[in-house]
C-alpha positions as CSV (number, residue, x, y, z in Angstrom):
1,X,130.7,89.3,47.9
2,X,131.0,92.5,49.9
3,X,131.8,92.9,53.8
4,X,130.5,96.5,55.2
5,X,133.2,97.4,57.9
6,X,132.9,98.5,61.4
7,X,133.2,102.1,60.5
8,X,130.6,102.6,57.5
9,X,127.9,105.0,59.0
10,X,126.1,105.3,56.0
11,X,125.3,102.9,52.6
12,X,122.6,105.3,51.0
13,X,118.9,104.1,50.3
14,X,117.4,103.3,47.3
15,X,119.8,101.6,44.9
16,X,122.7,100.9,46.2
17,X,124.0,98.2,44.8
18,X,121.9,98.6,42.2
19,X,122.6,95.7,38.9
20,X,125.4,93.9,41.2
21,X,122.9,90.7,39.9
22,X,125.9,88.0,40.8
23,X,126.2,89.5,44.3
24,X,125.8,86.1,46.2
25,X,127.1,86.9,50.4
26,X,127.0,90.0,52.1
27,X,128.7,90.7,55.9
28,X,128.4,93.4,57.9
29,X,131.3,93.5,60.8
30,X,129.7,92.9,63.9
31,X,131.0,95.8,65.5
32,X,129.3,98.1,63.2
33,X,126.6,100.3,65.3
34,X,124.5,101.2,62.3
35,X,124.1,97.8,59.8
36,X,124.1,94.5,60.9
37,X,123.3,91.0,58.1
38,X,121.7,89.0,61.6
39,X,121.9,85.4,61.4
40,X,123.6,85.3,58.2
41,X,121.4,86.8,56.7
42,X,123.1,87.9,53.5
43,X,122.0,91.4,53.6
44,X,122.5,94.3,55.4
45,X,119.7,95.6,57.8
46,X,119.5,99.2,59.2
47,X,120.0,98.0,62.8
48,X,118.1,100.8,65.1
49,X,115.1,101.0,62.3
50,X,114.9,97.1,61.4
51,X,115.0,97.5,57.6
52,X,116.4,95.4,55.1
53,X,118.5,97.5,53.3
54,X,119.9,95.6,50.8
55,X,119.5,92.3,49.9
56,X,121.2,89.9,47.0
57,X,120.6,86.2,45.8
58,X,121.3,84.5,48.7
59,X,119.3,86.2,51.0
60,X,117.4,85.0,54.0
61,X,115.3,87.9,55.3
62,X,115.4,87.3,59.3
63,X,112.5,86.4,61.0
64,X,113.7,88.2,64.2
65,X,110.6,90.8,65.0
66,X,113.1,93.7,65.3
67,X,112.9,93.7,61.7
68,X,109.6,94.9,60.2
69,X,110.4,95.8,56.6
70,X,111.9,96.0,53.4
71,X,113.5,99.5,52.1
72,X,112.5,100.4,48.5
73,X,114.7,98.8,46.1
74,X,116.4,97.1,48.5
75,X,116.6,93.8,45.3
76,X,116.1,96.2,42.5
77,X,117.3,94.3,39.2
78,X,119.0,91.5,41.7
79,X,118.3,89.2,38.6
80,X,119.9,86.2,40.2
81,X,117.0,86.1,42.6
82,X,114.8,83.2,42.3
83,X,113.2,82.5,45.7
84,X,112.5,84.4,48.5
85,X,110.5,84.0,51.9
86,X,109.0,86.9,53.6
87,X,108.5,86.0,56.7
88,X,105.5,86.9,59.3
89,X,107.4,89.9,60.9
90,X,108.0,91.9,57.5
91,X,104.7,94.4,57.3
92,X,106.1,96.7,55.0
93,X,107.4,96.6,51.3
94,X,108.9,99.6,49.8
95,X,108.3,101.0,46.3
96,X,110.7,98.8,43.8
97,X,112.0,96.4,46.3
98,X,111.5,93.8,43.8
99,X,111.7,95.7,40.6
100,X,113.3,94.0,37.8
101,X,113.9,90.5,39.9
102,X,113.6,88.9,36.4
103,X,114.3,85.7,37.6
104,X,112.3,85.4,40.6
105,X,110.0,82.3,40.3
106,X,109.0,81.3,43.6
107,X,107.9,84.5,46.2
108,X,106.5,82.8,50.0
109,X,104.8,85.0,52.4
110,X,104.5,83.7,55.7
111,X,101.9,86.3,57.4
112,X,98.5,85.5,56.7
113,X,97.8,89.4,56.2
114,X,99.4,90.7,53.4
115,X,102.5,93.1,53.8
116,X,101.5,96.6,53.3
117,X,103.0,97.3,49.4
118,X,103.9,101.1,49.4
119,X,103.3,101.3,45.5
120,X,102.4,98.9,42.8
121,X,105.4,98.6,41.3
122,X,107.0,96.5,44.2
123,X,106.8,93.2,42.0
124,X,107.3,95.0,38.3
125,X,109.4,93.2,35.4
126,X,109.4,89.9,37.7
127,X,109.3,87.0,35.8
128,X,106.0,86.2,34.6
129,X,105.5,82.6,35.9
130,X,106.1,83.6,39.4
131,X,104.1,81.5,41.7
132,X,102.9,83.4,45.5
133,X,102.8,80.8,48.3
134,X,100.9,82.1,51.3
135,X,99.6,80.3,54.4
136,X,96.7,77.9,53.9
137,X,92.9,80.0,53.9
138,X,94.8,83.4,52.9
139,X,94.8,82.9,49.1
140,X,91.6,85.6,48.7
141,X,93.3,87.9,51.1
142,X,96.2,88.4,49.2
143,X,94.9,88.0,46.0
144,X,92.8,91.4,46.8
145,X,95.1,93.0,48.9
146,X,95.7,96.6,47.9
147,X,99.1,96.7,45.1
148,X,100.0,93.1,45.0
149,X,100.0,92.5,41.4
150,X,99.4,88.9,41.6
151,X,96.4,87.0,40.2
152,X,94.4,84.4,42.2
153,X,95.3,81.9,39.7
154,X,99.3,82.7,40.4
155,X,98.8,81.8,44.5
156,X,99.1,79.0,45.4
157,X,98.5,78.5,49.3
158,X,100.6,75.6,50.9
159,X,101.8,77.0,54.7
């Protein structure tokens, strides 16, 4: 686990906890101006800017609308990953977020318009049975949205 103190003013982007694939809770004090892990969240968000920042295995990204997206790398090689729900109020995905989730089987998206992917290797080196469940009549949207790597055949629409 990892707890992010009140007077932490700045993690870093892109990596930064970067292999810690048994990382299972992560706290930010609540008097810290600049991060926050909302709800429990098990991860830290940018407050001001609404990004997830980091995230491990346990996360549950918040559906509170102040938070929009998902910082690049933000799971890179989190290999204990093996579910995750974005929820309707995440519209952007940055490059790597989920690079090298190796164990991530199960990936839900609750928007029925697919979160904007900023590269196509957002989902690389995941593992390669990984099902998509989107909301009901959005399987051909997301299966031709722009970057996500997933095949019709892998989406399976159930919400």
């Amino acid at each position: 686990s990892i707890f992010i103190p009140k007077n932490v003013s700045y993690i870093g982007e892109e990596i930064p906890f970067c292999f810690c694939d048994a990382l299972k809770k992560i706290e930010v004090d609540k008097a810290n101006p600049n991060y926050d892990s909302r709800n429990n969240s098990n991860c830290i968000i940018q407050t001001k800017k609404g990004v997830v920042l980091v995230g491990c295995m346990n996360t549950v990204i918040p559906t509170d609308p102040d938070v929009t997206s998902i910082a690049p790398a933000a799971f890179i090689a989190c290999t204990g990953l093996e579910k995750i729900t974005i929820p309707a109020n995440i519209t952007k995905i940055g490059k790597r977020a989920f690079f090298y989730c190796n164990n991530l089987k199960e990936l839900s998206c609750l928007s029925p318009t697919p979160p904007t992917l900023e590269d196509t290797d957002v989902f690389s080196f995941i593992h390669e049975s990984c099902v998509l469940c989107v909301p009901k009549g959005c399987k051909e949207t997301y299966a031709n949205a722009e970057n996500w790597p997933f095949k019709y055949d892998d989406i399976v629409a159930i919400y």
